[in-house]
VEXVEXMAR-524846 format. One record per residue (C-alpha): residue in one letter; x, y, z. Coordinates in steps of 0.02 Angstrom, whole numbers, padded with zeros to 5 digits, always signed. Layout:
aXYZ
...
//
This chain:
x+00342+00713-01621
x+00458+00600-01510
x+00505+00666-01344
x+00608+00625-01186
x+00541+00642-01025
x+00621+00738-00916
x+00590+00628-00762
x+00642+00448-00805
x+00715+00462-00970
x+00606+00385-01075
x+00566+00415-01237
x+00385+00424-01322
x+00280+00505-01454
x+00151+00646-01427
x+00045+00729-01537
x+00108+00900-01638
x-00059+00995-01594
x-00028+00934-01366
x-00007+01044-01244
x+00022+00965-01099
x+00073+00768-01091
x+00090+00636-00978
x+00252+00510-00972
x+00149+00336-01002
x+00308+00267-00918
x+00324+00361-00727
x+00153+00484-00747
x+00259+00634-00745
x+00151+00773-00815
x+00235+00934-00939
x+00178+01054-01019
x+00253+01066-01207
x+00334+01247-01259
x+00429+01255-01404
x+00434+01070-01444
x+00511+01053-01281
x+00445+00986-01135
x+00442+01086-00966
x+00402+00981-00782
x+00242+01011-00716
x+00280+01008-00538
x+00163+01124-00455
x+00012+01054-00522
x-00167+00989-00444
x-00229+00826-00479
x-00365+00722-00488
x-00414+00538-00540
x-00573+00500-00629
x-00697+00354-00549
x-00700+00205-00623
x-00854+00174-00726
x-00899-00007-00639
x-01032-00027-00488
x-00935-00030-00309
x-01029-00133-00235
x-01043-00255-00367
x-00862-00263-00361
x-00853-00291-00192
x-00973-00432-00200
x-00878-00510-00332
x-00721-00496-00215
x-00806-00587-00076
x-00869-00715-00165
x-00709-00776-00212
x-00645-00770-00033
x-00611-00941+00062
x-00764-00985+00172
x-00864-00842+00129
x-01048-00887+00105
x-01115-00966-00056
x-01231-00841-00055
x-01174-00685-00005
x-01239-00610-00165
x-01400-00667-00154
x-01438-00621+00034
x-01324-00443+00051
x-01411-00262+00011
x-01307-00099+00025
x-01345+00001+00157
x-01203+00116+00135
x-01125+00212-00021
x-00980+00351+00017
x-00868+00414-00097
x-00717+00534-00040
x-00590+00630-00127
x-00429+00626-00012
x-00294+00743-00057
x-00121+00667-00077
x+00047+00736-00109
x+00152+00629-00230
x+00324+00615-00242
x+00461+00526-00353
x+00592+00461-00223
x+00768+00390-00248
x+00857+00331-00115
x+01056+00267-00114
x+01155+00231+00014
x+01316+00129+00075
x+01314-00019+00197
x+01439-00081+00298
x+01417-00245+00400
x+01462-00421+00442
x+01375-00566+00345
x+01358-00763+00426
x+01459-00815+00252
x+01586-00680+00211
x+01622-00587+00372
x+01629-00391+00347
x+01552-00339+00203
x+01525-00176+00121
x+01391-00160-00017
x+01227-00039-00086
x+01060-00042-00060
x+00953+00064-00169
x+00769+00102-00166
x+00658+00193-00315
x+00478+00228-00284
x+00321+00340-00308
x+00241+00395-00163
x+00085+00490-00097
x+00076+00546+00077
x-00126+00592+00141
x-00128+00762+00158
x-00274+00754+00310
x-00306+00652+00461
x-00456+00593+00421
x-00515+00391+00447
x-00549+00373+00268
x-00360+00447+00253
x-00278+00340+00339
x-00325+00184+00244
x-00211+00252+00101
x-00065+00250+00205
x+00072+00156+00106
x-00054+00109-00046
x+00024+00097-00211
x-00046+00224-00298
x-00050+00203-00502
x+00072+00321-00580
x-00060+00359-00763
x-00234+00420-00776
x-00236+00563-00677
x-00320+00738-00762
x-00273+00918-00706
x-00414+00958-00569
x-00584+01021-00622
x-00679+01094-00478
x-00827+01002-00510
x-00738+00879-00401
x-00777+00975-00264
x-00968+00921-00270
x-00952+00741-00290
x-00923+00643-00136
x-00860+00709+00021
x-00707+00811-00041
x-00547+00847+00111
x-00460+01011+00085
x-00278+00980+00111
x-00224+01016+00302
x-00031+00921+00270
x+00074+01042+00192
x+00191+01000+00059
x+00348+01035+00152
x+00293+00933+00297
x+00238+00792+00183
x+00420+00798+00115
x+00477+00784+00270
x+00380+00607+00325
x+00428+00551+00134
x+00616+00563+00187
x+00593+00489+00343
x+00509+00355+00250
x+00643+00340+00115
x+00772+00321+00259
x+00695+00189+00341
x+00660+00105+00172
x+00863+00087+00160
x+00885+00044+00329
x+00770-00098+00317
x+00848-00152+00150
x+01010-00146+00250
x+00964-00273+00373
x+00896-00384+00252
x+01047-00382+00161
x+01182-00424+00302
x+01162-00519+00468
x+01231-00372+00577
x+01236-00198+00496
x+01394-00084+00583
x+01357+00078+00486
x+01233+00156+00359
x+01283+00306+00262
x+01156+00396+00133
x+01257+00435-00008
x+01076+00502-00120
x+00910+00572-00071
x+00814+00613-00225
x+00616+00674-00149
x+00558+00757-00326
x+00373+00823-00277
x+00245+00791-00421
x+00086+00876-00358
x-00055+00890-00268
x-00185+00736-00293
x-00372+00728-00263
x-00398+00514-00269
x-00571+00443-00272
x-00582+00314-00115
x-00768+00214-00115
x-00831+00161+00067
x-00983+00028+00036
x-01076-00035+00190
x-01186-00188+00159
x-01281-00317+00252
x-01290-00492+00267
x-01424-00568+00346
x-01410-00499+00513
x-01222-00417+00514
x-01137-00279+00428
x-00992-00256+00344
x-00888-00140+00272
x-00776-00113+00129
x-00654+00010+00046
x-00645+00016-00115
x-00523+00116-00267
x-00617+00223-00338
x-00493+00252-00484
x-00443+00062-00510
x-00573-00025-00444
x-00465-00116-00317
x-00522-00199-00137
x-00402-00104-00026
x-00487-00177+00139
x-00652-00282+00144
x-00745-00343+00270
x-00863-00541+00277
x-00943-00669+00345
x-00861-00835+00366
x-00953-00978+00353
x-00944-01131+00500
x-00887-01243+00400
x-00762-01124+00348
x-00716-01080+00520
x-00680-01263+00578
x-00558-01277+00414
x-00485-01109+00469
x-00467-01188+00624
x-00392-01341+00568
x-00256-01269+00473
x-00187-01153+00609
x-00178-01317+00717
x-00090-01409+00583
x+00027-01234+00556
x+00074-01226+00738
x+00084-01437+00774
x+00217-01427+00621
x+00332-01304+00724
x+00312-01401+00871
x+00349-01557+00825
x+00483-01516+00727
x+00564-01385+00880
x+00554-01556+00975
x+00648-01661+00855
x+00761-01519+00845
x+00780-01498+01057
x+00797-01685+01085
x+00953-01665+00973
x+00991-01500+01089
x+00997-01395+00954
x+00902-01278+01082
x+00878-01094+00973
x+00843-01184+00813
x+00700-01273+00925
x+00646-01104+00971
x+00625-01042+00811
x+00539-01197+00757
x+00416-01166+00905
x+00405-00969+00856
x+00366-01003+00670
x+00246-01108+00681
x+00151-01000+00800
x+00158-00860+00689
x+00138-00958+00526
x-00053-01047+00610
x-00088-00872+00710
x-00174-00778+00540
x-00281-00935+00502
x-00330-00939+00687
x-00381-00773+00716
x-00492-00797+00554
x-00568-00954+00663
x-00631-00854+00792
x-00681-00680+00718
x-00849-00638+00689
x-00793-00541+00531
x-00647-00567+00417
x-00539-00462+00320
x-00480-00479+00154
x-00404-00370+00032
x-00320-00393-00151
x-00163-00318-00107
x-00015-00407-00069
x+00077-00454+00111
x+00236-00346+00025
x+00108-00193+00050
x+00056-00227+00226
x+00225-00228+00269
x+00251-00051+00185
x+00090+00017+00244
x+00140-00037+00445
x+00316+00077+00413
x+00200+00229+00337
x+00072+00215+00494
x+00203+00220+00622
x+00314+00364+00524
x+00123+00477+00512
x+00059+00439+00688
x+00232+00496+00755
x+00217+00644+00643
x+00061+00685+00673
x+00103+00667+00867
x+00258+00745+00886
x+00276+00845+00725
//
């Protein structure tokens, strides 16, 4: 039969003889009375593992890093397997609200900024936890829980509350549109939320690998999906040759800015020479810091996410803190 969800609208087909069903479109979950379908919002969660070899995925990761070792296959060995079940509240957020500011082109301005998201907030302080800060979690695949899940792994009880994990997603939300805001005009006068939608969508054990491995004489260590099979955070070696290129590029990064601030102070355009100076700094600064480590970091997700997963870290440590 065809059905609409009740969460984003969509419409899909399920079969007569279902019970409970899953939006393939936003991973809302019902249960199916009637032929009608009822939110699932209380439920528990879990994700199943992904069938593939952690390790061998991380391997395959570093490989294709820049001026990782030809053969960091051949010469690594696992010391370290963990796999953890973190609990995670998830929520649907929608977030309006009205902006009124001054722009460099059109003077004062009035306009909207609007954020939509799915979110999932840790529910314990735990090391492992934290690395899911601000991770997009996927929105399908995940099964009603089965407490087998409780013997696999290490498995966290929830110690966040769902009311209190509401409370850091609308504090998120907020600053979400605030920082929309300032991208938006040059100098923002007032900021009024206009819509708050935080629509809770249950409790969620996720699968989170930690691998440990060893090359040659160092260790390393990586975090792993365990749903997906994505590199969240990884840590490897880095080649000399690779550090000298490393090296090279930051120099070329930050010579850029500074030879261009100059051409740009000799003409006394004096903050424009600034920012020159500052940008190339900051551009030659990653590749730099790569130069000199004696371990690297990569990861598959993008700079967009680091971004997001800085704003969640400083919202949870002050919550965690303060309350």
């Amino acid at each position: 039969m065809k059905v609409k969800c009740l969460a984003c609208y969509a419409e899909f087909y399920v079969p007569d003889t279902a019970t409970t069903v899953t939006c393939p479109y936003c991973g809302a979950v019902f249960t199916i009375a009637k032929d009608r379908l009822q939110l699932f919002k209380e439920g528990h969660f879990y994700f199943p593992l992904d069938k593939r070899d952690p390790f061998d995925i991380l391997l395959r990761f570093v490989e294709r890093q820049y001026g990782a070792p030809a053969d960091v296959r051949v010469f690594s060995t696992q010391l370290k397997r963990e796999l953890y079940y973190i609990p995670v509240h998830f929520f649907y957020v929608y977030g309006k609200a009205k902006v009124y500011g001054r722009s460099r082109k059109f003077g004062n301005i009035t306009l909207d900024v609007k954020e939509l998201d799915y979110i999932g907030i840790p529910a314990v302080d735990a090391p492992e936890a934290r690395i899911l800060n601000g991770y997009p979690f996927p929105i399908r695949g995940k099964r009603f829980f089965e407490e087998r899940i409780k013997s696999i792994g290490k498995y966290y009880e929830p110690t966040l509350s769902k009311d209190n994990a509401e409370r850091i997603v609308r504090r998120i939300i907020s600053d979400m549109l605030r920082n929309e805001a300032r991208e938006s005009v040059a100098h923002v006068k007032n900021i009024y939320f206009e819509n708050l939608v935080v629509d809770y969508r249950g409790l969620i054990h996720y699968p989170l690998w930690k691998i440990v491995y060893k090359y040659k004489n160092s260790s390393y260590t990586g975090f792993i999906d365990g749903a997906t099979g994505i590199v969240i955070n990884a840590e490897h070696p880095l080649t000399p040759k690779g550090r000298i290129q490393q090296f090279a590029i930051a120099l070329s990064l930050i010579a850029v800015g500074v030879l261009f601030g100059s051409f740009l102070f000799s003409l006394n355009h004096t903050l424009p020479a600034i920012v020159s100076f500052v940008t190339g700094f900051i551009s030659g600064l990653p590749a730099l810091t790569r130069s000199v480590s004696l371990k690297v970091r990569a990861s598959e997700l993008k700079e967009l996410d680091e971004r997001k997963k800085l704003l969640f870290d400083n919202i949870m440590n002050t919550f965690i803190r303060f309350g």
